[in-house]
KOLDOMAR-468501 format. One record per residue (C-alpha): residue number from 1; residue in three letters; x, y, z. Coordinates in steps of 0.05 Angstrom, whole numbers, plus 5000, padded with zeros to 4 digits. Example, Ala and Ser with C-alpha at 12.3 -4.5 7.8 and 13.67 -1.06 7.14 Angstrom:
% residues 2
(marnu 1 ALA (5246 4910 5156)),
(marnu 2 SER (5273 4979 5143)),
//
This chain:
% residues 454
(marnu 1 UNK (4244 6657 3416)),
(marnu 2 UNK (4244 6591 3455)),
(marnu 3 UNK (4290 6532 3446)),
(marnu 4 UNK (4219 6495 3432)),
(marnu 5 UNK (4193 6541 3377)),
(marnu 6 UNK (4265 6545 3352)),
(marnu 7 UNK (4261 6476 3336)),
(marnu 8 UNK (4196 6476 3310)),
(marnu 9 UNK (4209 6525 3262)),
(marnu 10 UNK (4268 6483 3238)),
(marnu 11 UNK (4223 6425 3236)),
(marnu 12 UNK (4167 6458 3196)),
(marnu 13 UNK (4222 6482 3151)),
(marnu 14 UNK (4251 6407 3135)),
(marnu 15 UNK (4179 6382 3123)),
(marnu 16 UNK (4161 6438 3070)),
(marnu 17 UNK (4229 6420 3040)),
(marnu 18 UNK (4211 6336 3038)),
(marnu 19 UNK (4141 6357 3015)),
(marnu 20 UNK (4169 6400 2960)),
(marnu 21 UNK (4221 6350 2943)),
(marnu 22 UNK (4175 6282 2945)),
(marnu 23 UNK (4114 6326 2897)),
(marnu 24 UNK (4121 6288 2826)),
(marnu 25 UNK (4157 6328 2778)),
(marnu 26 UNK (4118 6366 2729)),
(marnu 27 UNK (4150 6357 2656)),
(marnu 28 UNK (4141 6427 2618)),
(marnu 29 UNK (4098 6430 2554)),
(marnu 30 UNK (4149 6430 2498)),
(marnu 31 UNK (4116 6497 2467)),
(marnu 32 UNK (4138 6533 2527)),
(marnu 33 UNK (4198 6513 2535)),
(marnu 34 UNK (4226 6522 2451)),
(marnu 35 UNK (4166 6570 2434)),
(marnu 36 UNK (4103 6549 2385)),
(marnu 37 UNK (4140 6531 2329)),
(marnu 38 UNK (4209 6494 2349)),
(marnu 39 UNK (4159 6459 2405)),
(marnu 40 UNK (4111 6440 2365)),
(marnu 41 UNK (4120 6370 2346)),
(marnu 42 UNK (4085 6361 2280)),
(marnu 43 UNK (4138 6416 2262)),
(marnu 44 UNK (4193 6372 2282)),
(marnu 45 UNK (4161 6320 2245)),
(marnu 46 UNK (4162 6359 2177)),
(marnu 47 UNK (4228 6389 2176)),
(marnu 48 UNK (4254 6311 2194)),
(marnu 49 UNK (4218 6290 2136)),
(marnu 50 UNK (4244 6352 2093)),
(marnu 51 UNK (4320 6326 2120)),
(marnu 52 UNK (4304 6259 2090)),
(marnu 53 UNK (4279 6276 2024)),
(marnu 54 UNK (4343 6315 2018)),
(marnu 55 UNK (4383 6259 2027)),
(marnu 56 UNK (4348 6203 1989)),
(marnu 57 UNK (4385 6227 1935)),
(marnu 58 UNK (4450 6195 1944)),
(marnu 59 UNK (4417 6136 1951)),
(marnu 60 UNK (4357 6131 1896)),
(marnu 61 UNK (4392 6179 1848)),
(marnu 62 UNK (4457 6140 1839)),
(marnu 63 UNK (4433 6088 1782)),
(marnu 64 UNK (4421 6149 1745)),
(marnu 65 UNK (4488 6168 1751)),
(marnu 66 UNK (4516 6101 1729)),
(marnu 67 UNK (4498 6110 1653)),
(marnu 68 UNK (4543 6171 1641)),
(marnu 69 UNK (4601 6145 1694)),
(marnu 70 UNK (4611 6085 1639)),
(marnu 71 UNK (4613 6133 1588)),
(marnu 72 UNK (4670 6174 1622)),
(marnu 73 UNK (4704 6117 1641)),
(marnu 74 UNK (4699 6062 1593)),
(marnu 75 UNK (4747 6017 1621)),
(marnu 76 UNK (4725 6007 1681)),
(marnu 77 UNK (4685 5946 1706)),
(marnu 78 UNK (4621 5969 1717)),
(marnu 79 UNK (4626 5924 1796)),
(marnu 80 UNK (4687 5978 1804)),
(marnu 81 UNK (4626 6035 1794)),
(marnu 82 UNK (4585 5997 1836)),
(marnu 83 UNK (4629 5999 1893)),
(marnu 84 UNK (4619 6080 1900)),
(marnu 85 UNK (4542 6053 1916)),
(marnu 86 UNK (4567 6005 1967)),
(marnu 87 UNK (4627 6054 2002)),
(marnu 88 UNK (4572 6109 2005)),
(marnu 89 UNK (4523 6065 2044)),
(marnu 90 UNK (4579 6035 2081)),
(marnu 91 UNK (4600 6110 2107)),
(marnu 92 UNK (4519 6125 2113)),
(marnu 93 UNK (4515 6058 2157)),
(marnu 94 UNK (4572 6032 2202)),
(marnu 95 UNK (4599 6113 2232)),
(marnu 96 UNK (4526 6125 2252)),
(marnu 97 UNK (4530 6089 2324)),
(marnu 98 UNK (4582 6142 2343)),
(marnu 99 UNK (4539 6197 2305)),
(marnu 100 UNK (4478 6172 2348)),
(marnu 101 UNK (4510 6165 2414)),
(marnu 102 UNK (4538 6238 2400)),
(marnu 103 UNK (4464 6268 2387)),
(marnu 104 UNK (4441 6231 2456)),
(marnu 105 UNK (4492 6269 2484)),
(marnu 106 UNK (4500 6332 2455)),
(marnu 107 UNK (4431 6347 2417)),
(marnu 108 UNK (4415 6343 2352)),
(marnu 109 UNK (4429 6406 2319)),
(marnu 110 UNK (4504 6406 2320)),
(marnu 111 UNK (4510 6340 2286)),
(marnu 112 UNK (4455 6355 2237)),
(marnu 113 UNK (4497 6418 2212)),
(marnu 114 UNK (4559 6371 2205)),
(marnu 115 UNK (4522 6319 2165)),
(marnu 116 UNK (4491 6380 2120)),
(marnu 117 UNK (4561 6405 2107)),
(marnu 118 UNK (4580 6329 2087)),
(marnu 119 UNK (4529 6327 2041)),
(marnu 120 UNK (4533 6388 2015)),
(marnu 121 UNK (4612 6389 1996)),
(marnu 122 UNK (4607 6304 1974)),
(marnu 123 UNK (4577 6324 1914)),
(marnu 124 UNK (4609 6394 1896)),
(marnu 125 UNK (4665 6358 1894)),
(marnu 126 UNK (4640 6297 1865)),
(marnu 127 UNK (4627 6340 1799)),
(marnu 128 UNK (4685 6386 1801)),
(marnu 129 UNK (4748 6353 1826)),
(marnu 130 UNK (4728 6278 1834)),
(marnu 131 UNK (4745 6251 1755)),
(marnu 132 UNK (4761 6173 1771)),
(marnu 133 UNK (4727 6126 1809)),
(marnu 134 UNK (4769 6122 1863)),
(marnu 135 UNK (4765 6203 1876)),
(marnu 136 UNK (4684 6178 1876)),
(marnu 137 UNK (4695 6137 1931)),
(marnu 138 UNK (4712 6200 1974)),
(marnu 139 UNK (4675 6244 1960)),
(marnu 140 UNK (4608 6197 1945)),
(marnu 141 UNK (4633 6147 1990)),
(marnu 142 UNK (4659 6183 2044)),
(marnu 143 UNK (4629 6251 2047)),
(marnu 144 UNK (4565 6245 2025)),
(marnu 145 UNK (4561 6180 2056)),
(marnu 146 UNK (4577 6209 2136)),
(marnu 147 UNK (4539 6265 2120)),
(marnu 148 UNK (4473 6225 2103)),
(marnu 149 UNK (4482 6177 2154)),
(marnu 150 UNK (4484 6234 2215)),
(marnu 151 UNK (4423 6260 2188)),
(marnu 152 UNK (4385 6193 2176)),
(marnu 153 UNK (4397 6179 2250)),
(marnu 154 UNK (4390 6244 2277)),
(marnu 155 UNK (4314 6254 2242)),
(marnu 156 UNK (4291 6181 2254)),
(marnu 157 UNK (4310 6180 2328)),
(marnu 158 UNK (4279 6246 2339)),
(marnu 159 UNK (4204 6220 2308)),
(marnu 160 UNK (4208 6163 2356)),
(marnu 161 UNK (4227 6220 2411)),
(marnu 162 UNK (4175 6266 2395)),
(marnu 163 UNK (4116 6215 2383)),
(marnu 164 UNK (4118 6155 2431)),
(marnu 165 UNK (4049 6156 2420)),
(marnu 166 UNK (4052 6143 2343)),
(marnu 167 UNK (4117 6120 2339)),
(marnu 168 UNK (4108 6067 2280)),
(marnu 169 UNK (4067 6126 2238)),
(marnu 170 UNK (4129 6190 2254)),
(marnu 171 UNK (4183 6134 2241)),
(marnu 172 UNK (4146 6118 2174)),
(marnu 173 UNK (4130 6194 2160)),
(marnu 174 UNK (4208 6205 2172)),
(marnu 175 UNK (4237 6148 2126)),
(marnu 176 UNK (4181 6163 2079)),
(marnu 177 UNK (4224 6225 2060)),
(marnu 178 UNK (4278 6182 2054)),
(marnu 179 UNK (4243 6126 2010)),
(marnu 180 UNK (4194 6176 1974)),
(marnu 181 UNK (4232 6246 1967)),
(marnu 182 UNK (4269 6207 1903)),
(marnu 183 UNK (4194 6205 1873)),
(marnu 184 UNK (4205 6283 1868)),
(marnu 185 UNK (4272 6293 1844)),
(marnu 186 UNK (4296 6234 1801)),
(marnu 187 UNK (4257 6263 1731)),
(marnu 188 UNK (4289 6326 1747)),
(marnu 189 UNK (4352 6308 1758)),
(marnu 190 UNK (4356 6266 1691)),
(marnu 191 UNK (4330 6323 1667)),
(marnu 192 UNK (4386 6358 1703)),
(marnu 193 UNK (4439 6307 1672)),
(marnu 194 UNK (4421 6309 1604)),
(marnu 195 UNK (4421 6389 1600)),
(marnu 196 UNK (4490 6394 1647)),
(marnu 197 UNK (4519 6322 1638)),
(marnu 198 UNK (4516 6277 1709)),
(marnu 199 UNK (4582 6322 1734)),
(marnu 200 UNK (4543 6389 1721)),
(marnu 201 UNK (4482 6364 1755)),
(marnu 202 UNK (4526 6327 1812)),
(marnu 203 UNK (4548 6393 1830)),
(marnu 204 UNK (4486 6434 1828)),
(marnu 205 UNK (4433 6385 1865)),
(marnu 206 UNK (4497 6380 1907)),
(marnu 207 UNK (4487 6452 1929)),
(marnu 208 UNK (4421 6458 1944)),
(marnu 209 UNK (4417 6394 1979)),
(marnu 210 UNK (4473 6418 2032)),
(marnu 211 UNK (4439 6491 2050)),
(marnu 212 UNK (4368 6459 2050)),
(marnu 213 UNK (4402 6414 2106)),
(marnu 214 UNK (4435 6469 2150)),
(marnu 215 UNK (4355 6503 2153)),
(marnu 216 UNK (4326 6444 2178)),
(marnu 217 UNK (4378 6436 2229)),
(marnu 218 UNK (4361 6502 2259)),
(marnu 219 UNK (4297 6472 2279)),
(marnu 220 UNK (4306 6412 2299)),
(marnu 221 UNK (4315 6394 2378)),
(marnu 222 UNK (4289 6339 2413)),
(marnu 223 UNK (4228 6337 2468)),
(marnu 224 UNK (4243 6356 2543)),
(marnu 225 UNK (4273 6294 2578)),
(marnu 226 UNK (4216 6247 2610)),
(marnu 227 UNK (4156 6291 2558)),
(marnu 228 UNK (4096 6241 2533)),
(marnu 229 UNK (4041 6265 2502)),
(marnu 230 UNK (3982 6288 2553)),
(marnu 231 UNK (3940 6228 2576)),
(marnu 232 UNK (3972 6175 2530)),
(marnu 233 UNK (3985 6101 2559)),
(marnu 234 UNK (4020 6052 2512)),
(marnu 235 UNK (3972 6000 2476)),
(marnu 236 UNK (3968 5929 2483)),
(marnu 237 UNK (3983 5910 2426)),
(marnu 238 UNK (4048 5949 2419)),
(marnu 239 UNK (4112 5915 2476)),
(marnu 240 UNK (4141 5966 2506)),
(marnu 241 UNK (4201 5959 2548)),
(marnu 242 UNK (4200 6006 2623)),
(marnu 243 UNK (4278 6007 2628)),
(marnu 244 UNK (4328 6053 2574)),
(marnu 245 UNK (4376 6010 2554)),
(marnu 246 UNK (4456 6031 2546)),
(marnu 247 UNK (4482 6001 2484)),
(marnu 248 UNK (4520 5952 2517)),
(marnu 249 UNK (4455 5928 2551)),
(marnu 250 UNK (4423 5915 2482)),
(marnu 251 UNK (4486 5883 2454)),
(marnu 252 UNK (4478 5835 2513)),
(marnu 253 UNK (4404 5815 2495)),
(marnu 254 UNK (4391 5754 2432)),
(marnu 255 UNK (4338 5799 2404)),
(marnu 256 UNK (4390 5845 2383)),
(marnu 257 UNK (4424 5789 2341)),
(marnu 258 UNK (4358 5765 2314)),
(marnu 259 UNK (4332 5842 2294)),
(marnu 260 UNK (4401 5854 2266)),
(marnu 261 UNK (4411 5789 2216)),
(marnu 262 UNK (4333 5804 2193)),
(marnu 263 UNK (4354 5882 2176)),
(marnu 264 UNK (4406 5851 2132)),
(marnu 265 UNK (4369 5794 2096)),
(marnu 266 UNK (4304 5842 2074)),
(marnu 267 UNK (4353 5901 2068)),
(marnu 268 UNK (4396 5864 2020)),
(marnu 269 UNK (4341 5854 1962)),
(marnu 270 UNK (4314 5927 1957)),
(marnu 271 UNK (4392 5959 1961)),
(marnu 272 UNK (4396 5909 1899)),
(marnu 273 UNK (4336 5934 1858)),
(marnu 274 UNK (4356 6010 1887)),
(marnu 275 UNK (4430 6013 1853)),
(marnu 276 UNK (4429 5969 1797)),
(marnu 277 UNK (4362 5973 1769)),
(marnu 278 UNK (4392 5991 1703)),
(marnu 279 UNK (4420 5929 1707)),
(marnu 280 UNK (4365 5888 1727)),
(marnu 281 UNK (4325 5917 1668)),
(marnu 282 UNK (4377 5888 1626)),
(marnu 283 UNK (4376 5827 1657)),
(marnu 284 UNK (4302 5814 1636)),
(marnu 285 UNK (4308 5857 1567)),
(marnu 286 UNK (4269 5911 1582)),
(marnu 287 UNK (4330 5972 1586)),
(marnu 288 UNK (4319 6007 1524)),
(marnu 289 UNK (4242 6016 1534)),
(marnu 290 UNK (4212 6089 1532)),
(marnu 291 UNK (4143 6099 1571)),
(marnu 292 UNK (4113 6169 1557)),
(marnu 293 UNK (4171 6198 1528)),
(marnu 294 UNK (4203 6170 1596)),
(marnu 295 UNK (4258 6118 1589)),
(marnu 296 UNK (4232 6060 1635)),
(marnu 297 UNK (4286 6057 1697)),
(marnu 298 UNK (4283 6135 1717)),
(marnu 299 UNK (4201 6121 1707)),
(marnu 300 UNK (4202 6060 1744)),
(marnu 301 UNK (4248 6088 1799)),
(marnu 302 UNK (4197 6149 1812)),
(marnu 303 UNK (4139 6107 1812)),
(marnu 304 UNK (4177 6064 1870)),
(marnu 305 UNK (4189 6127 1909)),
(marnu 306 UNK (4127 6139 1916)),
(marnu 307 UNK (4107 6069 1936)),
(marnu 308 UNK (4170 6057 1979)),
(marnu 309 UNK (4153 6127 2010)),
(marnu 310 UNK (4072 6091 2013)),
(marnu 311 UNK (4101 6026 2048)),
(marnu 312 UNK (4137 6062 2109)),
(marnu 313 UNK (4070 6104 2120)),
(marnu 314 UNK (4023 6047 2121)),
(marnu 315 UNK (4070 5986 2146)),
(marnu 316 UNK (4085 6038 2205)),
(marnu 317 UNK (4014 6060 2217)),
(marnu 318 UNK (3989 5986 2219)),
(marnu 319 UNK (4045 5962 2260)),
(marnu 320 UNK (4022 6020 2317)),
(marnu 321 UNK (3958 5972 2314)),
(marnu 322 UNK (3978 5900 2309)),
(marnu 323 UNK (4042 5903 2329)),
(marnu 324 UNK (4118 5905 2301)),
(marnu 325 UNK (4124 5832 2293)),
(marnu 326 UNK (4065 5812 2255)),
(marnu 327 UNK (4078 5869 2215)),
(marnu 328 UNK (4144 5843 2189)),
(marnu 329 UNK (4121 5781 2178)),
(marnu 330 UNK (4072 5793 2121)),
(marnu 331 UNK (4108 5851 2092)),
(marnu 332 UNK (4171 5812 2084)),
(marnu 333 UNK (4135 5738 2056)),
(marnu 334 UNK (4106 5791 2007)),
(marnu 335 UNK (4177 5823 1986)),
(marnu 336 UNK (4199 5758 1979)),
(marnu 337 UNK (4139 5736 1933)),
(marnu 338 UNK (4154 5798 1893)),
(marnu 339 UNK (4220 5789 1878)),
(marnu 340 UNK (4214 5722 1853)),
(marnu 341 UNK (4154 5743 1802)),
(marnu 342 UNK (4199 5798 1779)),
(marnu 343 UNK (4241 5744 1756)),
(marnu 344 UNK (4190 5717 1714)),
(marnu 345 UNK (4180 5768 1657)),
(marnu 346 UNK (4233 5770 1617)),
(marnu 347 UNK (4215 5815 1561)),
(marnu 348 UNK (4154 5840 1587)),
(marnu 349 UNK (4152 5918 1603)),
(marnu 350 UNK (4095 5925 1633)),
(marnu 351 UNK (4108 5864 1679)),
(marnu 352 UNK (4176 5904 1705)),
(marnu 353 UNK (4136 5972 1707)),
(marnu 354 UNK (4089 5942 1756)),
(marnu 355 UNK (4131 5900 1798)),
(marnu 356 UNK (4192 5935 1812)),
(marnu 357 UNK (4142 5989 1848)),
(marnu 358 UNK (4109 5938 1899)),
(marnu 359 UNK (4178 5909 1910)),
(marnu 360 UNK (4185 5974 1943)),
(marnu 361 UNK (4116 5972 1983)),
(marnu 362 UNK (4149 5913 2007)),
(marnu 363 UNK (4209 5938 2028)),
(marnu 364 UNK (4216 6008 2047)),
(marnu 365 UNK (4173 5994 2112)),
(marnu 366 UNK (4236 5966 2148)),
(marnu 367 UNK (4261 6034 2165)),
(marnu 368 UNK (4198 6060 2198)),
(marnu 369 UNK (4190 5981 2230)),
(marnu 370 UNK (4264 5971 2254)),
(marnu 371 UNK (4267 6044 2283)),
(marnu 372 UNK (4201 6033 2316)),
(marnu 373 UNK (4215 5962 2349)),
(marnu 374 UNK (4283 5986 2372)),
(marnu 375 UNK (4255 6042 2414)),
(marnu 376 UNK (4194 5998 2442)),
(marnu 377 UNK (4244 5943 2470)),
(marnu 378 UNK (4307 5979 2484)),
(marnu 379 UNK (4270 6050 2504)),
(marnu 380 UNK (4279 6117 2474)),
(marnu 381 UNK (4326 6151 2514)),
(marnu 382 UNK (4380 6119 2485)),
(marnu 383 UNK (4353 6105 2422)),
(marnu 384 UNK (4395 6144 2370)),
(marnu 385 UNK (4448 6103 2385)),
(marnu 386 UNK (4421 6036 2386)),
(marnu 387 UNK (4383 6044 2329)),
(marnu 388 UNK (4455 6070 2301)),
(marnu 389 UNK (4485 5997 2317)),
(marnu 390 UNK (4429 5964 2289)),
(marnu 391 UNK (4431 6012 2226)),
(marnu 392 UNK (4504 5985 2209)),
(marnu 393 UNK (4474 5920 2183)),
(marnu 394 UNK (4449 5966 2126)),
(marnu 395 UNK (4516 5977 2116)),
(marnu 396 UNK (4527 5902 2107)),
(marnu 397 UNK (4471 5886 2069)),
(marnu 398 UNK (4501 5940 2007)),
(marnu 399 UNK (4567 5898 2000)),
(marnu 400 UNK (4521 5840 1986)),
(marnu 401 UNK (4472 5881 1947)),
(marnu 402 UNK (4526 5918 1918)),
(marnu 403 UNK (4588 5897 1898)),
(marnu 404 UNK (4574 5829 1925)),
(marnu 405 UNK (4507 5818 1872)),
(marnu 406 UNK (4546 5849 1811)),
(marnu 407 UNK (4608 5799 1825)),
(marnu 408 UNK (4552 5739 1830)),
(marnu 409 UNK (4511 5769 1768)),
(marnu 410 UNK (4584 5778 1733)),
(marnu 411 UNK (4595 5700 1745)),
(marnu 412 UNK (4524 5689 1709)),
(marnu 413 UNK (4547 5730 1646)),
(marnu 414 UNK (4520 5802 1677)),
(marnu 415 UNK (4451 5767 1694)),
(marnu 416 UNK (4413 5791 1757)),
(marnu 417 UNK (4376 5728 1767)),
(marnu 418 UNK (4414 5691 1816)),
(marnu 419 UNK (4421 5748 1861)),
(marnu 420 UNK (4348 5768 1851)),
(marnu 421 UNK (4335 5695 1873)),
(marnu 422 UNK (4377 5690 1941)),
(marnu 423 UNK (4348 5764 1959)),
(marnu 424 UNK (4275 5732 1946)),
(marnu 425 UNK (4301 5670 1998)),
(marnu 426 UNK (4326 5716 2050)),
(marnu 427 UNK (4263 5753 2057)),
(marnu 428 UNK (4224 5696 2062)),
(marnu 429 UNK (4269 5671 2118)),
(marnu 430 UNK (4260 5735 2157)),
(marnu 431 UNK (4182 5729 2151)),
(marnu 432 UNK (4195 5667 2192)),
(marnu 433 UNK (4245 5692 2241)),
(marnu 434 UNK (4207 5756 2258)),
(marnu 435 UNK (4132 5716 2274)),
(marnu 436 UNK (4171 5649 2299)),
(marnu 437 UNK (4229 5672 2339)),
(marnu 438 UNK (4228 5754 2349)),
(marnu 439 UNK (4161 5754 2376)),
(marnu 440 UNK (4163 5704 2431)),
(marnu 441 UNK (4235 5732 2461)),
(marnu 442 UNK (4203 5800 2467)),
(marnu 443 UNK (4135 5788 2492)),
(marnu 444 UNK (4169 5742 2548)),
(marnu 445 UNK (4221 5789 2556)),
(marnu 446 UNK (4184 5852 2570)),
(marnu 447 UNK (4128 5815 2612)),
(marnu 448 UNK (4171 5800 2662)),
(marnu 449 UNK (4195 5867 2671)),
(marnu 450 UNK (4179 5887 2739)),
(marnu 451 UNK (4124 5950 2741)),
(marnu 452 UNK (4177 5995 2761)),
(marnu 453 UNK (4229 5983 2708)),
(marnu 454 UNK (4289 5968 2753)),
//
């Protein structure tokens, strides 16, 4: 062989190896990389939304459990009760950033077993060992509160994964579980309290709750790195960023700070009707009411599941269409309407049967919206952990809706009004920001991106 055709065999063997490096890199089908089941992402979808209902529980179900904690401890304040509901979404809130930058990095299916076995031991022990309220505070609090909060994150940020396509619709599919799995279980876990007493059925639901969590975490796994759906470009009407923000990126940007102090205002009045409806019934005279046999909280509280579960479906779905910010905008001016006409009927059943349920159609939609948005400006690579920081103001919103509302209600002689009246105020304040000042910054943000999102 010649020096000549030596070197144009190394030649031709550099250009193969430029070609083959410069060809555009072809991003597997999910099915055949995790199989047909694991891979398929309506799968992934279900089993998020299974996770969820699991752990709506330890949110919805805890006014239920207030009745027979006075009873066991009679004197104790009931704002020293209420401050199990406010440590437990503390623990669900302000750890997740850590919990969500761990899933980006790890995967999701190691974390999801921790927060099962969380969940699963918070309320064993809740109804065995834990027999003050300060015992309640770690194992409601604490446990069950880290436990719920990895698996919140983990399931949310893996809709908005999995579906960039429909990410307003999985995101409200995924915290419909959250919002509307109570609309299954709180009858039968009254029913489960007055047959076993609140410890008995702390313990049992407590159980099942923590191995139904370790299944769906042998499924869940998020999409090959760089997957879309086949053919999809993003709409119009939706902003979506080019870049993947770091957290520290998005804690740099105004629109952070704007989307954060909204979370807490609209989050702050449905925490308050969540765990102290039995006190808000009070408030107005209607707690010793039965409806079908049915005392009227544990009714009214199902009947909001469902429509909580309803508002993060629809808000979601219509958000994919007009867009995140209008979206808040009218859903939280109606919250805030709500709220104040609850108010209004003192004494009047009926008024609080109907009411308290589209003060949930109002509200649950902010963790399908919130999730959604966050992933559409600050991309979803990252987004398990931003959405994590931005889930902490849920965190702040139960002290105020929490301990912070029975303190003001205790200064009002154990009336909800007041509180019920600032909650109304906030939401109509976050209407504003979200059409009047969220908007603008993002659409001016994102259309100056340049096309290659560097």
């Amino acid at each position: 062989m010649t020096a000549h055709q030596g070197g144009a065999d190394l030649w031709s063997g550099f250009k193969k190896l430029w070609e083959e490096l410069m060809e555009p890199v072809q991003i597997k089908d999910p099915r055949d990389v995790y199989g047909p089941i694991v891979g398929n992402r309506w799968i992934q979808l279900v089993c998020g939304v299974l996770s969820m209902i699991v752990i709506s529980n330890f949110q919805y179900a805890f006014t239920l459990f207030t009745k027979g904690m006075q009873a066991t401890w009679p004197d104790t304040p009931y704002k020293d009760i209420a401050l199990i509901y406010t440590l437990f979404i503390l623990f669900e809130t302000w750890p997740v950033p850590v919990a969500g930058w761990l899933i980006d990095k790890f995967g999701i299916r190691r974390l999801m077993i921790v927060g099962a076995i969380g969940i699963g031991i918070g309320w064993t022990l809740g109804g065995t060992v834990a027999n003050t309220p300060q015992l309640q505070y770690v194992t409601y609090g604490i446990f069950c509160g880290v436990g719920a909060g990895i698996i919140y994150i983990a399931t949310v940020a893996n809709a908005v994964k999995w579906f960039p396509d429909k990410r307003g619709l999985a995101a409200g599919c995924t915290a419909a579980g959250f919002g509307g799995g109570s609309a299954l279980t709180l009858i039968p876990i009254q029913a489960t309290i007055d047959a076993m007493g609140w410890q008995g059925a702390m313990t049992a639901w407590g159980i099942g709750q923590g191995i139904i969590a370790c299944a769906c975490a042998m499924i869940l796994i998020h999409p090959p790195v760089g997957w879309v759906p086949s053919g999809w470009t993003p709409p119009k009407a939706v902003a979506q960023t080019r870049k993947q923000y770091t957290a520290k990126e998005m804690l740099s940007s105004k629109e952070f700070y704007i989307m954060y102090a909204m979370f807490l205002m609209v989050c702050t009045g449905g925490l308050m009707a969540t765990g102290n409806m039995y006190r808000i019934a009070k408030s107005i005279n209607v707690d010793n009411v039965f409806i079908l046999g049915i005392a009227i909280v544990p009714f009214v509280a199902t009947i909001s599941g469902v429509t909580n579960a309803l508002a993060r479906i629809v808000w979601g779905s219509i958000s994919d269409r007009i867009g995140r910010e209008y979206t808040m905008a009218i859903a939280f001016f109606f919250e805030g309407v709500m709220i104040f006409a609850m108010t209004q009927m003192t004494s009047w059943p009926v008024g609080f049967m109907f009411m308290i349920p589209f003060v949930f159609l109002a509200w649950g939609e902010i963790y399908a919206l919130f999730s959604a948005i966050t992933a559409d400006i600050f991309g979803s690579k990252n987004a398990s952990g931003n959405y994590g920081i931005l889930y902490t103001s849920k965190g702040m919103a139960s002290i105020m809706a929490g301990w912070g509302a029975a303190a003001v209600a205790a200064a009002f002689g154990g009336s909800f009004m007041v509180p019920l009246y600032i909650a109304a105020t906030f939401d109509i304040i976050a209407a504003a920001m979200g059409l009047f000042i969220l908007r603008p910054i993002i659409r001016a943000r994102i259309a100056g991106e340049a096309p290659s999102g560097h």
